[in-house]
DRENTOR-770534 format. One line per field, with one value per atom (N, C-alpha, C): atom name; residue in three letters; x, y, z. Coordinates in steps of 0.001 Angstrom, whole numbers. Layout:
<sites>
site <- [CA/...] $
code <- [ALA/...] $
u <- [X/...] $
v <- [Y/...] $
w <- [Z/...] $
</sites>
This chain:
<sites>
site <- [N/CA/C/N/CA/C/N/CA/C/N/CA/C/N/CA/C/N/CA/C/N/CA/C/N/CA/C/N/CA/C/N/CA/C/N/CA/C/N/CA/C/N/CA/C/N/CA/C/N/CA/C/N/CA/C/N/CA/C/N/CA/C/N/CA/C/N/CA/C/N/CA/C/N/CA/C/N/CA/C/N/CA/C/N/CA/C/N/CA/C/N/CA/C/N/CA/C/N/CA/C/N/CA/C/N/CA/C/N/CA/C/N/CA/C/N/CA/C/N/CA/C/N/CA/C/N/CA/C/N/CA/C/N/CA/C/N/CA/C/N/CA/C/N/CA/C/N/CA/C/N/CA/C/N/CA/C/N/CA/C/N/CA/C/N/CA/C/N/CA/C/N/CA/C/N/CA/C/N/CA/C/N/CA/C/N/CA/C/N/CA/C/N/CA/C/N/CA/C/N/CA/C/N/CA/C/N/CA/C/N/CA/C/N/CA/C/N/CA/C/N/CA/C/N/CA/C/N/CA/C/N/CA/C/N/CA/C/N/CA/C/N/CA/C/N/CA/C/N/CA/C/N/CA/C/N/CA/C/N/CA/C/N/CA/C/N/CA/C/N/CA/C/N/CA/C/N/CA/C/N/CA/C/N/CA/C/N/CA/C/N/CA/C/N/CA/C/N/CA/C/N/CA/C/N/CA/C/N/CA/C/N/CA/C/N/CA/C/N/CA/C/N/CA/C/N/CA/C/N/CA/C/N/CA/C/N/CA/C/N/CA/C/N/CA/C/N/CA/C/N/CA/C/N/CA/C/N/CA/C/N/CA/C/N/CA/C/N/CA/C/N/CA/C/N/CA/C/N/CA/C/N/CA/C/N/CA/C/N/CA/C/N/CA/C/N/CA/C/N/CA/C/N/CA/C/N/CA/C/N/CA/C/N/CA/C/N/CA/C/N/CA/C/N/CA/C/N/CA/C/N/CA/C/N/CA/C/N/CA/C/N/CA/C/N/CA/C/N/CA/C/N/CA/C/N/CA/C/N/CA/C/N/CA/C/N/CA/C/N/CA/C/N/CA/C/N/CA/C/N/CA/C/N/CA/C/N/CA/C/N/CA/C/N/CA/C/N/CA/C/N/CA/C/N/CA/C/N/CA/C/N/CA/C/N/CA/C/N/CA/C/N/CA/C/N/CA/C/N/CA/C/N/CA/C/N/CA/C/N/CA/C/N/CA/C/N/CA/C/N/CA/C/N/CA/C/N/CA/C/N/CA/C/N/CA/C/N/CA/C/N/CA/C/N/CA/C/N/CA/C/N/CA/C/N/CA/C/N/CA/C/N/CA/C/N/CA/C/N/CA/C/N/CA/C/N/CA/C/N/CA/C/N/CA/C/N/CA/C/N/CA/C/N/CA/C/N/CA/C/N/CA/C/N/CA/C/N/CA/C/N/CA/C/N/CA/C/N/CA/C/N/CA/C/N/CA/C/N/CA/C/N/CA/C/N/CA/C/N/CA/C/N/CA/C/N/CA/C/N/CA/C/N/CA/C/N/CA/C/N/CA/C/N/CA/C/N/CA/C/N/CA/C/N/CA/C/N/CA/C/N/CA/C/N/CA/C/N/CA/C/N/CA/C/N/CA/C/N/CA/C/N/CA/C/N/CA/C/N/CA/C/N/CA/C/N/CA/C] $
code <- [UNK/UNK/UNK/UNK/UNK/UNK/UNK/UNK/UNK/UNK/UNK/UNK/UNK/UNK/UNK/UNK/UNK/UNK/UNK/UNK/UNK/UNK/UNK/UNK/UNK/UNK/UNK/UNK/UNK/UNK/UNK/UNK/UNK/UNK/UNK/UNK/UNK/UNK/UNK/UNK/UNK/UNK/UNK/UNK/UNK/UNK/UNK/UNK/UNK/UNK/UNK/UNK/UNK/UNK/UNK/UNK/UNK/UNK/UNK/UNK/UNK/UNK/UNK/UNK/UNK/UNK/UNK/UNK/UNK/UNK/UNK/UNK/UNK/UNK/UNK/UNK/UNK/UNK/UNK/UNK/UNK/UNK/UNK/UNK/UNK/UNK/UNK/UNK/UNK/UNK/UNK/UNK/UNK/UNK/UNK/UNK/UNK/UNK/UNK/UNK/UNK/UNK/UNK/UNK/UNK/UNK/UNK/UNK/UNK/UNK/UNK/UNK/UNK/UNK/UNK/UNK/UNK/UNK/UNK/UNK/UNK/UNK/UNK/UNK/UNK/UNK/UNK/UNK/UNK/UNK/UNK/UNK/UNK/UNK/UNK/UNK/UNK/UNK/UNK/UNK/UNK/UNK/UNK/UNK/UNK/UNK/UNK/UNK/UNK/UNK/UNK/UNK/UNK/UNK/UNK/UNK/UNK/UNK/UNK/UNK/UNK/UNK/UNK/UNK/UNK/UNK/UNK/UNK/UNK/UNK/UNK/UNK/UNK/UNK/UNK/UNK/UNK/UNK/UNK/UNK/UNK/UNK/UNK/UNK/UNK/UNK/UNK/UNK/UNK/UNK/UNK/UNK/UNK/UNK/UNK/UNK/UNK/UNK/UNK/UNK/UNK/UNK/UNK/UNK/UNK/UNK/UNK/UNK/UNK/UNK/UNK/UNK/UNK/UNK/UNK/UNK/UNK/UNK/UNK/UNK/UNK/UNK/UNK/UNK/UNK/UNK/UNK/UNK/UNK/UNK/UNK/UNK/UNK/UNK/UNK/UNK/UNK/UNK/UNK/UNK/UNK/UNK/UNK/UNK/UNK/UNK/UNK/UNK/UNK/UNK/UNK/UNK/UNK/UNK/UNK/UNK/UNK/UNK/UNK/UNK/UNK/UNK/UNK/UNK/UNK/UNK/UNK/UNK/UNK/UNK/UNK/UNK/UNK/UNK/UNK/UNK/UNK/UNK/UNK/UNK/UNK/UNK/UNK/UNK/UNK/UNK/UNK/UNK/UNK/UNK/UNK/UNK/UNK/UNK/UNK/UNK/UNK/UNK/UNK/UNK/UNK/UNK/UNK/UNK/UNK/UNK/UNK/UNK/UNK/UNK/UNK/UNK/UNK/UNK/UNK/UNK/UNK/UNK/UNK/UNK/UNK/UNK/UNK/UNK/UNK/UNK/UNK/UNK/UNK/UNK/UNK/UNK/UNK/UNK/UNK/UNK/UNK/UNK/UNK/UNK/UNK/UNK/UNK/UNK/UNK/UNK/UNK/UNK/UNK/UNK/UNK/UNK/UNK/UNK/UNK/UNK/UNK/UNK/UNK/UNK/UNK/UNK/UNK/UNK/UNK/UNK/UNK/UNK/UNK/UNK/UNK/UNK/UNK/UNK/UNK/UNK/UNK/UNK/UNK/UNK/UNK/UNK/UNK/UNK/UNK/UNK/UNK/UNK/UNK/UNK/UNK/UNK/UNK/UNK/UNK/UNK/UNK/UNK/UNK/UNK/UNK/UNK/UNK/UNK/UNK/UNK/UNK/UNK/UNK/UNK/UNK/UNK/UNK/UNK/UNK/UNK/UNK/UNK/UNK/UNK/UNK/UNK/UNK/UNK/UNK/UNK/UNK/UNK/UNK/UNK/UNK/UNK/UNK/UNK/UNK/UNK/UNK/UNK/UNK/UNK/UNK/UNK/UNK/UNK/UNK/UNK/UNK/UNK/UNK/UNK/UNK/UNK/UNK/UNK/UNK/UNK/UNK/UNK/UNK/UNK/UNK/UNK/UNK/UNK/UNK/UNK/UNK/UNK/UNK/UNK/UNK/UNK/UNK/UNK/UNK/UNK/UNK/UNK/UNK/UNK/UNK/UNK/UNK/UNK/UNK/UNK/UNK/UNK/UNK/UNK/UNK/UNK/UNK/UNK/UNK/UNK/UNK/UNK/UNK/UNK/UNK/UNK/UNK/UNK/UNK/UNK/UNK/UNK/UNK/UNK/UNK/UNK/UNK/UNK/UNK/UNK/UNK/UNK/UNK/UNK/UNK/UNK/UNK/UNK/UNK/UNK/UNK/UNK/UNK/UNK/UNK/UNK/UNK/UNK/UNK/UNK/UNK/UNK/UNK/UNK/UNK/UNK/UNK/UNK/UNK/UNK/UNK/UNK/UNK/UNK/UNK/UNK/UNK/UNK/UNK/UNK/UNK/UNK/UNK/UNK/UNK/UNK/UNK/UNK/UNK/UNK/UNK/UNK/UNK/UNK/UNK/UNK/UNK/UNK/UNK/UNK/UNK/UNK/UNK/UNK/UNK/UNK/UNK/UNK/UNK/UNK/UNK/UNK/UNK/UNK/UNK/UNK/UNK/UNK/UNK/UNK/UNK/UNK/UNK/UNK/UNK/UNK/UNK/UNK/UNK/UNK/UNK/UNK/UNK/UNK/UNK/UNK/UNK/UNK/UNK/UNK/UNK/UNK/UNK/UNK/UNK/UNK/UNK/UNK/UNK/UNK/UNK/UNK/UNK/UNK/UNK/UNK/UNK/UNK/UNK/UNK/UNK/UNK/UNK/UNK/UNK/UNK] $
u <- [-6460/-6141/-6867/-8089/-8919/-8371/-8365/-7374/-5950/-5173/-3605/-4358/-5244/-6040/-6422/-6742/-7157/-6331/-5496/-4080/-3256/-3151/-2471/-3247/-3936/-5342/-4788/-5119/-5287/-3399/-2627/-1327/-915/-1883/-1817/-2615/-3792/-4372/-3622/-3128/-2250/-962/-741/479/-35/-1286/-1240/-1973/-2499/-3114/-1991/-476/678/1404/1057/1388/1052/-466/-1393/-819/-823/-541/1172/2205/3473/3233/2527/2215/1259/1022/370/1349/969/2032/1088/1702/1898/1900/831/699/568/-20/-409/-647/-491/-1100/-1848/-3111/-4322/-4016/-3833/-3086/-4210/-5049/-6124/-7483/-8275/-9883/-10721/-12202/-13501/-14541/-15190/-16831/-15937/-17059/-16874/-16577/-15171/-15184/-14819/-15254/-14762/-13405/-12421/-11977/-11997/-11806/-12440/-11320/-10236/-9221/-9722/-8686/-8398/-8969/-8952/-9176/-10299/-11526/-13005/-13183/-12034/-11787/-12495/-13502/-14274/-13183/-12745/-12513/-12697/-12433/-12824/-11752/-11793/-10411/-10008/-9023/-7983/-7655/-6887/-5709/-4882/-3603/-2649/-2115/-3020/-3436/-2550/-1723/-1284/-1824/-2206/-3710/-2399/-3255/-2492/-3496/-2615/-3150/-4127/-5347/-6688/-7353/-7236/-7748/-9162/-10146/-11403/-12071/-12274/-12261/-13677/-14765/-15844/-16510/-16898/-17440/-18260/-18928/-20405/-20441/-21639/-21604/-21562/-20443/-20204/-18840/-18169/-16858/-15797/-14728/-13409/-12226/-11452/-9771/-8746/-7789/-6448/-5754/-4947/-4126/-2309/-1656/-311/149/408/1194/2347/3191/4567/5329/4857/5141/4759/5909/5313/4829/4598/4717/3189/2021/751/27/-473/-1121/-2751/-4132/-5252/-6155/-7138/-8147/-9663/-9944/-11269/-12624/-13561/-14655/-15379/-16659/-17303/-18476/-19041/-20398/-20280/-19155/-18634/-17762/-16966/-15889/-14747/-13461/-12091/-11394/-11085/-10069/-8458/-7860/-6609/-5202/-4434/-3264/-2392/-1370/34/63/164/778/-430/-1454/-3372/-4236/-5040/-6879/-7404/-8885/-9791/-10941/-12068/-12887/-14137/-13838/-15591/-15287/-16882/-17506/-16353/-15913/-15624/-13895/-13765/-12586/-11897/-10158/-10032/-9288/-8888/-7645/-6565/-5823/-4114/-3007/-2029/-1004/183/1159/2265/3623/3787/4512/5969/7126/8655/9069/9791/10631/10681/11474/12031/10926/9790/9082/8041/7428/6749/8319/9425/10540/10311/9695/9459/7699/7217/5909/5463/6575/6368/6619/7636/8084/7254/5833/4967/4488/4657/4071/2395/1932/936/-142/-941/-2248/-3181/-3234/-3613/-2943/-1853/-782/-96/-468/257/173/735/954/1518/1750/2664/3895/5027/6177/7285/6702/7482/8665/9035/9933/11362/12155/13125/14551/15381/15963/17669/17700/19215/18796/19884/20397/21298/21820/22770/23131/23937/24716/24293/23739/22975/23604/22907/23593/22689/23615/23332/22728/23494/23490/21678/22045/20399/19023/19451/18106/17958/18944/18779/18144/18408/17593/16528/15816/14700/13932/14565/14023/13839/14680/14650/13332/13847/12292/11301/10784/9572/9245/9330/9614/8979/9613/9244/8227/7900/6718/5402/5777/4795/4139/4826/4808/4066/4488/3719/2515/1824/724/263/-1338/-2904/-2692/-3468/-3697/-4028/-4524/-5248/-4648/-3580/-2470/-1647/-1682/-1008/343/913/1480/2937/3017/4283/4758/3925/3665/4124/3890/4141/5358/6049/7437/8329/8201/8567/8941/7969/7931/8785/8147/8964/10709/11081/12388/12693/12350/13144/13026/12087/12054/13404/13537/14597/15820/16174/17202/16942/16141/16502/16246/15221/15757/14175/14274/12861/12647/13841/12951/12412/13116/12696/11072/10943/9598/8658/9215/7926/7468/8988/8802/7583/8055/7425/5773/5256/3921/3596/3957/3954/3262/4621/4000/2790/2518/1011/-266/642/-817/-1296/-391/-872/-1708/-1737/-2191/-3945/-3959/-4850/-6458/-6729/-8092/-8544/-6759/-7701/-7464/-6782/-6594/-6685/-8169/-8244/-8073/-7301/-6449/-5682/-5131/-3455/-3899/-5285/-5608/-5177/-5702/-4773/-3732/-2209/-1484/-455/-1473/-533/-718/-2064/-2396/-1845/-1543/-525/472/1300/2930/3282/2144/2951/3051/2770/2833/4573/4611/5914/7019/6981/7891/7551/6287/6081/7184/7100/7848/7315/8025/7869/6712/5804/5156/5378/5306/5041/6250/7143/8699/9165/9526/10552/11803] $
v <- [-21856/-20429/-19627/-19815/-19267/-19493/-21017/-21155/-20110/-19802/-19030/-17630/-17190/-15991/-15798/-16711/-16656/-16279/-17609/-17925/-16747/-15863/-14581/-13365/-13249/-12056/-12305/-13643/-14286/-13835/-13881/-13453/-12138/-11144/-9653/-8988/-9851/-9132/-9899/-10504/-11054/-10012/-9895/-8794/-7490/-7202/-5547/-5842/-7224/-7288/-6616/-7627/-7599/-6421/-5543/-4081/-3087/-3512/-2522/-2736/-4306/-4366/-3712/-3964/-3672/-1427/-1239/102/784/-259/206/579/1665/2883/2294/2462/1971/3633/3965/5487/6018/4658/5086/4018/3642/3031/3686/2528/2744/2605/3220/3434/2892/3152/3452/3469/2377/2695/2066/3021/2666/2067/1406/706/-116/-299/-1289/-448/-553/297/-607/-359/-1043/-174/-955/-577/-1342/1/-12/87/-828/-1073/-61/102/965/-291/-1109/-2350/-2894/-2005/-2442/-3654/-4184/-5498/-4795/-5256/-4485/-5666/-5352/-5869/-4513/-5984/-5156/-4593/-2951/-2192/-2897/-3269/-3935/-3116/-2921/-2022/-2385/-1696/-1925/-2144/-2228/-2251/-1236/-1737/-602/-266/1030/1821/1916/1916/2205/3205/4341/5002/4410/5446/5060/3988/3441/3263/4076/3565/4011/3712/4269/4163/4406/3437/4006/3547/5015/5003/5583/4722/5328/5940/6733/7729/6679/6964/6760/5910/5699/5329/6474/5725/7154/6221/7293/6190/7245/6610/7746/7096/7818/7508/8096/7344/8483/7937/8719/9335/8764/7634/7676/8582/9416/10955/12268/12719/13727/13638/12609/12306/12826/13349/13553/12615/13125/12169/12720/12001/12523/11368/12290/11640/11529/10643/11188/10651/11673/10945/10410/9073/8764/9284/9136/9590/9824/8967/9525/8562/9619/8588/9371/8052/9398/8215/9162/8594/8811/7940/7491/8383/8999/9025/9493/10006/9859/11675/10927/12144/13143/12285/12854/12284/12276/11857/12923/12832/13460/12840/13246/13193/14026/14803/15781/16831/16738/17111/17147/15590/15569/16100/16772/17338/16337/16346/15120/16495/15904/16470/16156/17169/16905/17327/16154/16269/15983/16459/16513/15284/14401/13668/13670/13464/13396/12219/12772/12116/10700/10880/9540/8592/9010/8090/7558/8128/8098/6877/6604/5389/4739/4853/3705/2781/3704/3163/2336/2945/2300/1033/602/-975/-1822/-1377/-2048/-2924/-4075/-5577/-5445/-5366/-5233/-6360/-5200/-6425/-6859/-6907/-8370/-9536/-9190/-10372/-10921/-9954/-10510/-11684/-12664/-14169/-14154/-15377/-15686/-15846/-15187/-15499/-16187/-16312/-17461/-16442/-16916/-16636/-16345/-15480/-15232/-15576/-16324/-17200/-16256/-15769/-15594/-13754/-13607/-12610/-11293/-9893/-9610/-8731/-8203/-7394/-5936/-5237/-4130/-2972/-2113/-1031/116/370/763/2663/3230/4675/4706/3539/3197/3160/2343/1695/3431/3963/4872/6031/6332/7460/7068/5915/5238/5679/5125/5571/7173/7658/9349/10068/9521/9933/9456/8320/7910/8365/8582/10026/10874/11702/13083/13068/11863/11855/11455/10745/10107/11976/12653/13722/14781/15006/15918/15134/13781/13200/13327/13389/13128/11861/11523/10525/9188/9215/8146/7821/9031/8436/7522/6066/4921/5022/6286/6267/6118/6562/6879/5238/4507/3063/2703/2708/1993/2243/3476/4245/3470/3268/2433/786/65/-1146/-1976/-844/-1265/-1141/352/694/-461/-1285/-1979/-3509/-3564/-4801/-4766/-3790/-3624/-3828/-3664/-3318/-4800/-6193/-7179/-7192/-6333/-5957/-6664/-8187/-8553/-8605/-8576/-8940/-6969/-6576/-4676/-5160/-5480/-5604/-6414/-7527/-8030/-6720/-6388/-5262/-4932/-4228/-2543/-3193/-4485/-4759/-5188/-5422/-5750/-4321/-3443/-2193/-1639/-1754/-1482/-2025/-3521/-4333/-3618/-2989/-2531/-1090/-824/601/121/-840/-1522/-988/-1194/-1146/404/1529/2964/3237/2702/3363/1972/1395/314/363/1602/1413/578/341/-197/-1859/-1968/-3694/-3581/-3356/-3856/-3800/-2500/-2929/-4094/-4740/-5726/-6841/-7015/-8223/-8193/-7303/-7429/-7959/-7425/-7314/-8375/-9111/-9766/-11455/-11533/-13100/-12754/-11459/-11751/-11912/-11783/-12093/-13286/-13766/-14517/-15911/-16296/-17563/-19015/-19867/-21189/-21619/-21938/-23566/-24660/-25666/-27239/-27723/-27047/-27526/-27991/-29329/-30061/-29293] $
w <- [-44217/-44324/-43238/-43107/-42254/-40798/-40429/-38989/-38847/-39864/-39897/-39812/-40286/-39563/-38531/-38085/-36509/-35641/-35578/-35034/-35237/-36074/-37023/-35468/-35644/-35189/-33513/-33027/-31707/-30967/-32122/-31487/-31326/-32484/-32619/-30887/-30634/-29591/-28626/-28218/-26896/-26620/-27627/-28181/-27111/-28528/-27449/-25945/-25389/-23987/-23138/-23772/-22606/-22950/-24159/-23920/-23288/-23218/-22814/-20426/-20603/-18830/-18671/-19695/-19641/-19524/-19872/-20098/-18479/-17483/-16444/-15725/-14799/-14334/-12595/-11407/-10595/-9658/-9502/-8911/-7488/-6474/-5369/-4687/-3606/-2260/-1588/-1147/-691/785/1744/3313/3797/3808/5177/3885/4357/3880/5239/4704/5487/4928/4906/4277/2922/2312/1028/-383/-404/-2007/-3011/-4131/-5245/-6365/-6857/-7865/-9018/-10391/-11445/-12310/-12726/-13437/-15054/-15293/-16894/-18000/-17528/-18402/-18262/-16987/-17170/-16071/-15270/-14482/-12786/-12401/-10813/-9949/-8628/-7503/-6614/-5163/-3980/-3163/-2847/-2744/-1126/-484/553/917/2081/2760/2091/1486/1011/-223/-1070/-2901/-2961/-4474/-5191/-6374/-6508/-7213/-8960/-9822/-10735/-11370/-12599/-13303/-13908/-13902/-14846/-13855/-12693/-11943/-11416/-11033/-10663/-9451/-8040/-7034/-6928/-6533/-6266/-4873/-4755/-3350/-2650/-2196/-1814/-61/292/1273/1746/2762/4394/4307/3112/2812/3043/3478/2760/2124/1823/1777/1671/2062/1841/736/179/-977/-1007/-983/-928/-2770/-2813/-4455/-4300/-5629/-5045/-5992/-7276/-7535/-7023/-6040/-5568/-4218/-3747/-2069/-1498/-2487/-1865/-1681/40/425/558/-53/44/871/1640/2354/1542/1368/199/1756/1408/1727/508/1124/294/-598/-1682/-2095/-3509/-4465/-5427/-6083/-7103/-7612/-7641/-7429/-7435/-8581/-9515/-10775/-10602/-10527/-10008/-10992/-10929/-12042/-11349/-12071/-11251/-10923/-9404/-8458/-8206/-8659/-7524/-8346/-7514/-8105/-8214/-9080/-9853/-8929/-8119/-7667/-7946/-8759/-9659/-8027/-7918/-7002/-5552/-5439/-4021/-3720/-2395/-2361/-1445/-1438/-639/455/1739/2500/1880/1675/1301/2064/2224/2673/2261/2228/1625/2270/2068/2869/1914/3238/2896/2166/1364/21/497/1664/2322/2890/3477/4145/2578/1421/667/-273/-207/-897/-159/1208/2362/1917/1698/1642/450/-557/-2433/-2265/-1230/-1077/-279/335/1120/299/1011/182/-452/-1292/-2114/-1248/-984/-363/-1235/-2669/-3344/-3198/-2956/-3015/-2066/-1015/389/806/1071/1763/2738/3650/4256/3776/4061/3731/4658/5796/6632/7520/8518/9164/8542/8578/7571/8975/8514/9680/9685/8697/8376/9516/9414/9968/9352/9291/8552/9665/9165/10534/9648/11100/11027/10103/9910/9914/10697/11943/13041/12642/11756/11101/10356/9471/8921/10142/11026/11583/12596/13081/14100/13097/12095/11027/11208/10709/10834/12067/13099/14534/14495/14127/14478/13296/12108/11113/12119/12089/12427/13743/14775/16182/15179/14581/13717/12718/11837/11202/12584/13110/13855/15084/15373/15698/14843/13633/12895/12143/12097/11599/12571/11685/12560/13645/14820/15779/14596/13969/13049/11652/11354/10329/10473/9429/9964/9434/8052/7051/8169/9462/9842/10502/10828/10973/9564/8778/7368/6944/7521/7087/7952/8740/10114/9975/9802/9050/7627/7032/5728/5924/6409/6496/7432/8173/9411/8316/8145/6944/6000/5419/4337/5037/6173/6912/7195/7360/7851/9584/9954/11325/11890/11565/11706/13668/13790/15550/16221/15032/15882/15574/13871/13797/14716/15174/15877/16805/17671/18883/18846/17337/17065/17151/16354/16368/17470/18468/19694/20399/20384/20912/20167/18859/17846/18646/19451/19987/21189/21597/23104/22972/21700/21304/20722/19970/19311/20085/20894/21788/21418/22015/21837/19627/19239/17748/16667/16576/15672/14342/13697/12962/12064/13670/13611/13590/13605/13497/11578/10738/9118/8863/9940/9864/10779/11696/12427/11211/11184/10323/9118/8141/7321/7249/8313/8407/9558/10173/11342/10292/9846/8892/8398/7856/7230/8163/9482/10217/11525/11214/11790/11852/13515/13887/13397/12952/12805/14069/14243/15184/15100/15975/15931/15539/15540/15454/16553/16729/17741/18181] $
</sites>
């Protein structure tokens, strides 16, 4: 009897574990960080914050002086710069930082549907060379080109977000050889805006070429 209690109890809390993760809300990407920050899951779980993490509500960002990070919202399209010395609490469509104020910026509908689809840097792998091909759509990729001109124009020198708007949209589109281009041209930029070193290293595996093939 005592074991069918257990067993009883042991299936009730598994229950609400995978309610409680089915119930996590998916609020923000971490664009751009500096120094060593930690995040502080709703669930009490510490890891170490990446370029490219997607931040979820009740999330806990801590960070000590001489850190920063940016954050874009994918409700509401705000984008914040935090400096370090503090803590910023994560939820949908801005953080809570006490004391500390972040910079805010407001980013377009369209480039912030571009950025929600950036491959999650806990999880990023190699995904191998993608061999197939599709036939363009020429209307798509040239918007693309013409946004990213115009975001890349109205962002800071050191905002990567119009790079990330850029990427992803040419990804979705299948348009892997624009991407090598485009990281190609990132490399030649690399020396004056080291930046753009987390997003080559991200994104160049997923379109990376086969080696050692006959």
């Amino acid at each position: 009897m005592k074991i069918r209690i257990l067993m009883w109890l042991g299936l009730i809390l598994a229950s609400w574990t995978n309610t409680a993760a089915a119930l996590t809300v998916e609020a923000g990407l971490l664009t751009r960080l500096e120094g060593s920050i930690e995040v502080v899951s709703a669930q009490g779980d510490t890891r170490a914050a990446v370029p490219f993490m997607k931040l979820a509500e009740g999330d806990i960002l801590r960070m000590p002086a001489g850190t920063s990070a940016q954050i874009v919202y994918f409700e509401g399209g705000r984008q914040e710069t935090w400096p370090g010395g503090g803590e910023v609490r994560i939820a949908v469509g801005s953080g809570d930082g006490g004391a500390l104020q972040p910079k805010v910026r407001k980013l377009p509908a369209v480039m912030v549907s571009q950025l929600e689809k950036t491959p999650d840097g806990q999880r990023h792998g190699k995904a191998g060379m993608v061999v197939l091909r599709s036939l363009p759509d020429i209307d798509a990729i040239i918007a693309i080109e013409d946004n990213y001109a115009t975001f890349r124009a109205e962002a800071a020198a050191d905002d990567t977000t119009p790079e990330l708007y850029f990427l992803n949209g040419m990804l979705e589109l299948k348009q892997y050889d624009r991407v090598r281009e485009f990281l190609d041209e990132l490399r030649t930029r690399e020396d004056q805006a080291p930046e753009l070193t987390g997003i080559i290293a991200h994104f160049a595996p997923l379109v990376a070429l086969p080696t050692g093939k006959p």
